[in-house]
Structures are given as structure tokens and as C-alpha cells.
Chimera marker file (.cmm) of the C-alpha trace (Angstrom):
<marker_set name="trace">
<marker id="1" x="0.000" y="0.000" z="0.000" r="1" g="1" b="0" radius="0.5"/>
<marker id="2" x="1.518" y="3.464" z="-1.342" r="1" g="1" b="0" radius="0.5"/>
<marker id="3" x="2.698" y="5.458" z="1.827" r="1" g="1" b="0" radius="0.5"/>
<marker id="4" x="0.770" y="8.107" z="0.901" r="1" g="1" b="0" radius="0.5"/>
<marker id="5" x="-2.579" y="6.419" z="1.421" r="1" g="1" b="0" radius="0.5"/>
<marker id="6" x="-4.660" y="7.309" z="4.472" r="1" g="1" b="0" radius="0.5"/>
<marker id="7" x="-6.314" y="4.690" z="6.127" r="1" g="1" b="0" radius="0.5"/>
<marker id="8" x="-7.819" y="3.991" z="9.626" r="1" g="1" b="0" radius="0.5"/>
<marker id="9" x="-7.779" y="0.160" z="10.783" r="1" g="1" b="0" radius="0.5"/>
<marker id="10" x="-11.577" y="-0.060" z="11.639" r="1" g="1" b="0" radius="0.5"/>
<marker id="11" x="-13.770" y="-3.091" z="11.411" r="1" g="1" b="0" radius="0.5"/>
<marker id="12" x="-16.812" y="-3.940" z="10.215" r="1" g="1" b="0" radius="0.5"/>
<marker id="13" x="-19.663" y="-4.839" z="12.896" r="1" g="1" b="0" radius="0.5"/>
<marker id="14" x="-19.777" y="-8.701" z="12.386" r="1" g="1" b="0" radius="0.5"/>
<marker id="15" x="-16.189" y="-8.853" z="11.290" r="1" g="1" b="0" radius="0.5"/>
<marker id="16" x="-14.772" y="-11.953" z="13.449" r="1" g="1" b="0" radius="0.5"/>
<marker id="17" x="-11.032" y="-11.033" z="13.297" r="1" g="1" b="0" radius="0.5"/>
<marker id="18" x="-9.182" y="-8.531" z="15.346" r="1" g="1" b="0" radius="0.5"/>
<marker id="19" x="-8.636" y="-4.684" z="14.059" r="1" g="1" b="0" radius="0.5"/>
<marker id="20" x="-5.284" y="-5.427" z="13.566" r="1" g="1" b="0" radius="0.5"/>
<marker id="21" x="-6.024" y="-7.926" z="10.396" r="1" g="1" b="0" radius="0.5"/>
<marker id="22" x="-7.247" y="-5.637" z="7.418" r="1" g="1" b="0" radius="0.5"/>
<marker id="23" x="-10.283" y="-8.020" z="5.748" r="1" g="1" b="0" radius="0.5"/>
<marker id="24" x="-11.186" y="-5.011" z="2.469" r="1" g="1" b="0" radius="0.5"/>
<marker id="25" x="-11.385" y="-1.880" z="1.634" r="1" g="1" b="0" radius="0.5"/>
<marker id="26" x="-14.820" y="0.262" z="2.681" r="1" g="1" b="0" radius="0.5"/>
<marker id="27" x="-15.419" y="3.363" z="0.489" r="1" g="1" b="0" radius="0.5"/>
<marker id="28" x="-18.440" y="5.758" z="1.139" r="1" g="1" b="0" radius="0.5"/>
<marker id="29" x="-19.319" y="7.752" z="-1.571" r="1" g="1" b="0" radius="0.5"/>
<marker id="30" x="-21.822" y="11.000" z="-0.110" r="1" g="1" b="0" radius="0.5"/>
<marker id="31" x="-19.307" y="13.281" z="-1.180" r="1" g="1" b="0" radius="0.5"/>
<marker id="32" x="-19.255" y="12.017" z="-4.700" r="1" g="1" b="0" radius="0.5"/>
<marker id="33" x="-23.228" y="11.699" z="-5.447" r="1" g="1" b="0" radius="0.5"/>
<marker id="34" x="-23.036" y="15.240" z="-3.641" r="1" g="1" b="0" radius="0.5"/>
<marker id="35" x="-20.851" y="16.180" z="-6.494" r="1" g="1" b="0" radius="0.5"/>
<marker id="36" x="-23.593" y="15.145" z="-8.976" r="1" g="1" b="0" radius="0.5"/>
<marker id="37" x="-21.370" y="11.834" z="-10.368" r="1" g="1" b="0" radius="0.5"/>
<marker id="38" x="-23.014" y="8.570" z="-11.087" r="1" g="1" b="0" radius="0.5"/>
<marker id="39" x="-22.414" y="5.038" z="-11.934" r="1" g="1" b="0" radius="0.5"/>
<marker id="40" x="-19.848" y="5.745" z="-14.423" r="1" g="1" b="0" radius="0.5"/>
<marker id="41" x="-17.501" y="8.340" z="-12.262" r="1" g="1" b="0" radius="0.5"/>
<marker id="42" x="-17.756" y="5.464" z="-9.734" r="1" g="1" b="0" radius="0.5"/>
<marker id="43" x="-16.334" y="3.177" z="-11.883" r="1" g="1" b="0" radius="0.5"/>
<marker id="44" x="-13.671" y="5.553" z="-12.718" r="1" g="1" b="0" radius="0.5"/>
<marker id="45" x="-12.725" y="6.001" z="-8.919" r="1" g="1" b="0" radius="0.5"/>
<marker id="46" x="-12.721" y="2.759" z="-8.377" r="1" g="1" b="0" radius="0.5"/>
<marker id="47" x="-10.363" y="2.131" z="-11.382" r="1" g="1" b="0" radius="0.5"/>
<marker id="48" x="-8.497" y="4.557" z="-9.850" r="1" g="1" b="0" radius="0.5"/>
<marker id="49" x="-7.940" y="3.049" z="-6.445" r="1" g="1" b="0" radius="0.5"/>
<marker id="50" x="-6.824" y="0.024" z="-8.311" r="1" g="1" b="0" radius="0.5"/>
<marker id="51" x="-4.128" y="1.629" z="-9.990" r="1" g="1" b="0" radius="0.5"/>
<marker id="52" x="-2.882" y="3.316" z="-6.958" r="1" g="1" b="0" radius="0.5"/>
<marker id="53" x="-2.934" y="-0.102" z="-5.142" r="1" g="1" b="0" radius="0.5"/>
<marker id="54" x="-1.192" y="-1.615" z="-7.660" r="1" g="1" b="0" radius="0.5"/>
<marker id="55" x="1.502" y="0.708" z="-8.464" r="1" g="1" b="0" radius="0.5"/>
<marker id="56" x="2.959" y="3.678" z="-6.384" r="1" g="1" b="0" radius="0.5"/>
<marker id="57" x="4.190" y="4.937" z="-10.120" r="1" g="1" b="0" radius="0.5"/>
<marker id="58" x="0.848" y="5.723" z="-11.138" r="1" g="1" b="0" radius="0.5"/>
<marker id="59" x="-0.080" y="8.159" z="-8.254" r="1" g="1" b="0" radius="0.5"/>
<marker id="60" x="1.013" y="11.221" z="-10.093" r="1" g="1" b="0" radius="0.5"/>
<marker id="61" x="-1.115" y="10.786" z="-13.521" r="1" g="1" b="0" radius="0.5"/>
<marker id="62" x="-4.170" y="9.218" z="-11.187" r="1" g="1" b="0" radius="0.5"/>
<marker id="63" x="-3.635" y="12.543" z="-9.131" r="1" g="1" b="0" radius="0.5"/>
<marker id="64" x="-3.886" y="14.505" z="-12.312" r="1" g="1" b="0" radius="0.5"/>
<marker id="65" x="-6.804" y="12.302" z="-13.702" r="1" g="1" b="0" radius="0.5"/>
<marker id="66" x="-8.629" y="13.058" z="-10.075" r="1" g="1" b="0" radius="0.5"/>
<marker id="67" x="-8.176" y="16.641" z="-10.441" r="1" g="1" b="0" radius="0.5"/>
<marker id="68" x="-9.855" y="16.896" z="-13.553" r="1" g="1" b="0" radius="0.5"/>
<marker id="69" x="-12.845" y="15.117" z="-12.673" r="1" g="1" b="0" radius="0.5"/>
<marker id="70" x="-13.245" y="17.223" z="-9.995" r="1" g="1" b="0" radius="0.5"/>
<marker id="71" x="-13.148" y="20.085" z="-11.896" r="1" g="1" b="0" radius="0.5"/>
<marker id="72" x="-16.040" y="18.758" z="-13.683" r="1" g="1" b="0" radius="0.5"/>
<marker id="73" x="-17.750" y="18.104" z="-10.443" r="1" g="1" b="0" radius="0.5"/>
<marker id="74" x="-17.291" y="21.433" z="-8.751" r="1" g="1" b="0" radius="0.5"/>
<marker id="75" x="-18.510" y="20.630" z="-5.163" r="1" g="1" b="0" radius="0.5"/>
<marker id="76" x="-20.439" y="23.581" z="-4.776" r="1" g="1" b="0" radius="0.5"/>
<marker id="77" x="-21.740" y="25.538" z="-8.085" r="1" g="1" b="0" radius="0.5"/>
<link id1="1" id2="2" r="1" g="1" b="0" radius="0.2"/>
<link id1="2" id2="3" r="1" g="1" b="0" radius="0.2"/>
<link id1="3" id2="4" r="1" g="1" b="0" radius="0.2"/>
<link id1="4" id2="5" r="1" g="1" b="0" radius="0.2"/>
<link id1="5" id2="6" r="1" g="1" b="0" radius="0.2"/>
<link id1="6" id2="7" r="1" g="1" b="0" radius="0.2"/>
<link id1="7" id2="8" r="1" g="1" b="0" radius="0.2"/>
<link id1="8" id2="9" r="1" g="1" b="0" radius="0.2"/>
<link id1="9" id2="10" r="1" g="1" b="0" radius="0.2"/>
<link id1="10" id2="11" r="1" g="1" b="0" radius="0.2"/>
<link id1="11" id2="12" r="1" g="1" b="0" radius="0.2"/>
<link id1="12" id2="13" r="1" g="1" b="0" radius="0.2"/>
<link id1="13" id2="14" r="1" g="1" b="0" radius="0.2"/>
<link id1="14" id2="15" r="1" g="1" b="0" radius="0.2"/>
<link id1="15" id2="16" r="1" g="1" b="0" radius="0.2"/>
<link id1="16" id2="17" r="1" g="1" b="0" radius="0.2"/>
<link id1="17" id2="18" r="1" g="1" b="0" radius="0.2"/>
<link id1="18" id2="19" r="1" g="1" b="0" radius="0.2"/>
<link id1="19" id2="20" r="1" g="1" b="0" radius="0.2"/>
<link id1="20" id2="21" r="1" g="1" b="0" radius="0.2"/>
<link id1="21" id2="22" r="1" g="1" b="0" radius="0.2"/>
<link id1="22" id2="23" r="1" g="1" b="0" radius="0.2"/>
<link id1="23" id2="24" r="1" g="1" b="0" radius="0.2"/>
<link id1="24" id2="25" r="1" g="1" b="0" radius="0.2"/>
<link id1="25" id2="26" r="1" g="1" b="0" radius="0.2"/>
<link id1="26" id2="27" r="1" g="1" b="0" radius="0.2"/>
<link id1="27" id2="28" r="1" g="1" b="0" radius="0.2"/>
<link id1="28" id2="29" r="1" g="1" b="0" radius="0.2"/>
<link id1="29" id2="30" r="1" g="1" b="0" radius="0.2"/>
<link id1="30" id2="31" r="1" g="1" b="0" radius="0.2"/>
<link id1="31" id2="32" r="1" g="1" b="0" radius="0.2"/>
<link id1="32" id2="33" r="1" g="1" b="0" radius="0.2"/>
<link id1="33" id2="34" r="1" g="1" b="0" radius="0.2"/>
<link id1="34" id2="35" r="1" g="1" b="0" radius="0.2"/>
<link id1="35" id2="36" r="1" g="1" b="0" radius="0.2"/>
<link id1="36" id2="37" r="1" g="1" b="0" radius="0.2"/>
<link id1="37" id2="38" r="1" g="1" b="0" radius="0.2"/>
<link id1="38" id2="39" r="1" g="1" b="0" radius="0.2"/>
<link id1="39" id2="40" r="1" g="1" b="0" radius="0.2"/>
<link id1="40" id2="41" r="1" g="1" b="0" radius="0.2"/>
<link id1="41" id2="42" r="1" g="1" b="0" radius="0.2"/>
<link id1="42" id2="43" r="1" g="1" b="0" radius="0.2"/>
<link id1="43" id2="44" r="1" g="1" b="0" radius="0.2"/>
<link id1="44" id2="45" r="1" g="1" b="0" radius="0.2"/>
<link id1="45" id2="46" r="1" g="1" b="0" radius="0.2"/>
<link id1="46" id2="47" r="1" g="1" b="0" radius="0.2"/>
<link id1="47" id2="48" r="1" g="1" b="0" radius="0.2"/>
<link id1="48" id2="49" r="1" g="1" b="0" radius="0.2"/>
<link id1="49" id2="50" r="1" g="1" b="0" radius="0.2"/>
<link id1="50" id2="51" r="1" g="1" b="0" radius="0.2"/>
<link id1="51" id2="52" r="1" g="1" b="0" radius="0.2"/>
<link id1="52" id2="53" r="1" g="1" b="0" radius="0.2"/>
<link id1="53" id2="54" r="1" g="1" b="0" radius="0.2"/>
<link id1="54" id2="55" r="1" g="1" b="0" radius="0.2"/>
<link id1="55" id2="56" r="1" g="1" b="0" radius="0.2"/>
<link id1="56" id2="57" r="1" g="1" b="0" radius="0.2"/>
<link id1="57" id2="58" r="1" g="1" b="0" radius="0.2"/>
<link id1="58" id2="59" r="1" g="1" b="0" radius="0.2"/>
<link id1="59" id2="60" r="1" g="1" b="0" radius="0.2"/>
<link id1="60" id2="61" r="1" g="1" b="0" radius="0.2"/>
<link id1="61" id2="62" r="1" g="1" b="0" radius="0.2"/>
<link id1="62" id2="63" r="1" g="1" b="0" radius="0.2"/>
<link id1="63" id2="64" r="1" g="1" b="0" radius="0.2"/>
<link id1="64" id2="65" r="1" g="1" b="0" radius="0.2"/>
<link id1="65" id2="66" r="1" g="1" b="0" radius="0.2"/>
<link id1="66" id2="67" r="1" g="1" b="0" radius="0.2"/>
<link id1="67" id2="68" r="1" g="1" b="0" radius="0.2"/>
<link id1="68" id2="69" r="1" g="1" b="0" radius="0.2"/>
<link id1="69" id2="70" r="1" g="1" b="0" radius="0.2"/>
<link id1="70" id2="71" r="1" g="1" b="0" radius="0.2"/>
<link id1="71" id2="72" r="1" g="1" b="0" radius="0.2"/>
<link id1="72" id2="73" r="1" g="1" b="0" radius="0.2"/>
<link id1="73" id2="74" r="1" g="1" b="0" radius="0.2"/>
<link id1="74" id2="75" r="1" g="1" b="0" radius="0.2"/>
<link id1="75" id2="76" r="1" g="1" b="0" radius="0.2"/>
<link id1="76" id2="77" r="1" g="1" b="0" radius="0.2"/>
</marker_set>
């Protein structure tokens, strides 16, 4: 996992293992309907955290890629 990456160690409410043993990732997404995105920005996000996960290279264009679809999702208009 890139450095970079916040996370907080919490579990889910029937989760049988300890804190300490990371089971998944949970992503809410109220700030990005709030935005106005959909489905298909989801997917993109999602494709996103992949590449991040998968490669600490990719961070800058995903960064850049991020930026401009927020851009096109101002959070307040």
C-alpha cells in the first residue's frame, strides 16, 4: 500500500477477526453523489484506487486524472 494512502484500521460490525487484520477496503461515496457523479464516475474512482494499489508509479497521472474530474464536479456551483 503506497505510503501516501490514508487509512484507519476499523472493522466492520460482524467482522470476526481482530482490528489489527485488514479483511477489504470500505469506500463511502456522499461526497461524490453530492458532487452530482453517477455510476460511471464510480467506476472511474474505483479504477483509480486500483491503480494506486497496484503501483505507487501511477499516483502522479491518477492525481492529475482526479483533479480533472473534480473540476467537472465542482462541489459547490
Amino acid at each position: 500500500m503506497p505510503d501516501s494512502l490514508n487509512h484507519v484500521k476499523n472493522t466492520d460490525p460482524n467482522e470476526k477477526r481482530g482490528h489489527f487484520v485488514t479483511s477489504g477496503i470500505r469506500i463511502g461515496l456522499p461526497l461524490v453523489t453530492s458532487r452530482g457523479m453517477k455510476e460511471e464516475e464510480s467506476i472511474k474512482i474505483a479504477e483509480y484506487i486500483c491503480d494506486v494499489l497496484d503501483s505507487d508509479a501511477s499516483i502522479p497521472r491518477v492525481a492529475a486524472e482526479v483533479n480533472a474530474l473534480c473540476r467537472e464536479y465542482p462541489l459547490y456551483t
